[in-house]
C-alpha positions in Angstrom: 1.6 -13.2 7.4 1.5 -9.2 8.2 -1.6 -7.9 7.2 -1.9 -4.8 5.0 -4.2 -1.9 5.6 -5.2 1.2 4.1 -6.4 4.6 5.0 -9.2 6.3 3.3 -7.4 8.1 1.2 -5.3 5.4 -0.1 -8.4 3.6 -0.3 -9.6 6.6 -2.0 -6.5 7.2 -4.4 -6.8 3.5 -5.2 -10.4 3.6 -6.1 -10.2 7.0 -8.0 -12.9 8.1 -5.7 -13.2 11.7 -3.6 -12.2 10.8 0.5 -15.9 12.0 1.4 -16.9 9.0 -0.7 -14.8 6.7 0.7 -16.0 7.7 4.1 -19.6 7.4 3.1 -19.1 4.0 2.3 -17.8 3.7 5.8 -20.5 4.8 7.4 -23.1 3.6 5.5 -21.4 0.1 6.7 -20.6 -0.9 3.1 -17.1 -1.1 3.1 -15.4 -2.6 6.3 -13.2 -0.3 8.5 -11.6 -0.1 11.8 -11.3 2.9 13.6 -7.7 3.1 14.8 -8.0 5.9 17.4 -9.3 9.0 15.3 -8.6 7.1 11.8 -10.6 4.6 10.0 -8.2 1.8 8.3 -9.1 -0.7 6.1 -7.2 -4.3 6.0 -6.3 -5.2 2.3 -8.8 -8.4 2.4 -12.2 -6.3 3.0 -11.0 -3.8 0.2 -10.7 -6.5 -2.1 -14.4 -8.3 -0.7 -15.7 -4.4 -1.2 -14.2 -4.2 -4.9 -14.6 -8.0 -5.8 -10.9 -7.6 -7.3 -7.6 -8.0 -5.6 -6.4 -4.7 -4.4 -2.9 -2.9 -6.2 -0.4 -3.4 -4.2 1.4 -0.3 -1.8 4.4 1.0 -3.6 7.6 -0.6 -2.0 9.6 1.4 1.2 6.0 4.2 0.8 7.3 6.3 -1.9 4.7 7.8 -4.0 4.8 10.4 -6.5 2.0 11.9 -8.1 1.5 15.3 -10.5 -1.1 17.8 -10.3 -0.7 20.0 -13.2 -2.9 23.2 -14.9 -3.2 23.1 -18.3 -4.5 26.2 -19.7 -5.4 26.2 -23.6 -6.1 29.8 -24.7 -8.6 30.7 -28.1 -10.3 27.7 -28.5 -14.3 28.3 -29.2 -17.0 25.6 -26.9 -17.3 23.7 -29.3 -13.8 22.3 -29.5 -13.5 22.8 -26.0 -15.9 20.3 -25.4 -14.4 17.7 -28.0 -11.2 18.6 -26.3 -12.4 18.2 -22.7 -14.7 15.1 -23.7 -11.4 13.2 -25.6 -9.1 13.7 -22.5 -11.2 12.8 -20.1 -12.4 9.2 -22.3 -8.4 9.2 -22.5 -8.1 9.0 -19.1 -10.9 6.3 -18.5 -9.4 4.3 -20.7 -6.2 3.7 -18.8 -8.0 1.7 -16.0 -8.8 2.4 -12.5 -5.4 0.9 -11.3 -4.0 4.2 -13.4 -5.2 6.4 -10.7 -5.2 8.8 -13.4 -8.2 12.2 -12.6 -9.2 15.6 -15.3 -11.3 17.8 -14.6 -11.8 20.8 -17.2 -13.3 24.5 -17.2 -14.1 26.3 -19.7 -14.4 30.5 -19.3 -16.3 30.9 -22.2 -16.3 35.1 -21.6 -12.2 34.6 -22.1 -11.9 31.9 -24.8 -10.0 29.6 -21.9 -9.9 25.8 -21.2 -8.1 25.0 -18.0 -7.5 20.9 -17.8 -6.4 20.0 -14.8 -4.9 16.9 -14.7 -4.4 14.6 -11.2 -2.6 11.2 -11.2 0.6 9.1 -11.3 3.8 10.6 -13.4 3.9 8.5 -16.0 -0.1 8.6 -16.6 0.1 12.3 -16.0 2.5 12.5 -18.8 1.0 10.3 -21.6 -2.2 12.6 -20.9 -0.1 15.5 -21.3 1.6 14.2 -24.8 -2.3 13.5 -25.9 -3.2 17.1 -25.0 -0.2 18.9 -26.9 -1.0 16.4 -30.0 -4.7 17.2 -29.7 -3.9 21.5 -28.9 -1.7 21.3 -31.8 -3.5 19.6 -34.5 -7.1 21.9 -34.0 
């Protein structure tokens, strides 16, 4: 049997952690790596021995899309910026780390703006999307 391995950022992407995390870990010697000339890989078992759950599995033939998209929500006060930023980003939790699914928000309270920016797989990406519109619409 072919063993898998990962890099850090798929390790990273897998985790829905930051690469600089993922390569603390390294370092610090709590997850298990091999350095594969100027590259750190990590084999699918000590992943899952790090996470104490079997690892998701590599998309088949290495295709992998993802969206990174802006939202920008103009007029809206801090207070329902906040209830907006806090509901998406609970929405997002809620999916599961296998969703892969990141927000971040800013709010320019000078301007009136929320900018959500949302980072993850299409389909994730998109049900966050229809949550915002409902939520943009309905204040």
């Amino acid at each position: 049997m072919q063993r898998q391995y990962y890099s850090l950022d798929q390790v990273a992407d897998l985790l829905g952690l930051h690469v600089r995390t993922v390569r603390g870990y390294v370092r610090e010697g709590r997850l298990k790596a091999t350095q594969v000339g100027r590259r750190y890989r990590v084999t699918r078992e000590d992943l899952e021995a790090f996470t104490g759950a079997p690892a998701a599995p590599r998309p088949a033939g290495g295709a992998h899309a993802e969206a990174s998209v802006v939202v920008q929500v103009d007029g809206v006060d801090p207070q329902a910026s906040m209830r907006l930023a806090n509901t998406l980003v609970a929405a997002a939790g809620s999916r599961g780390a296998a969703a892969r699914l990141r927000v971040e928000t800013v709010y320019d309270e000078e301007r009136a703006v929320l900018k959500i920016i949302v980072l993850g797989g299409l389909a994730d990406a998109a049900e966050l999307l229809k949550i915002t519109d409902a939520l943009v619409e309905g204040s």
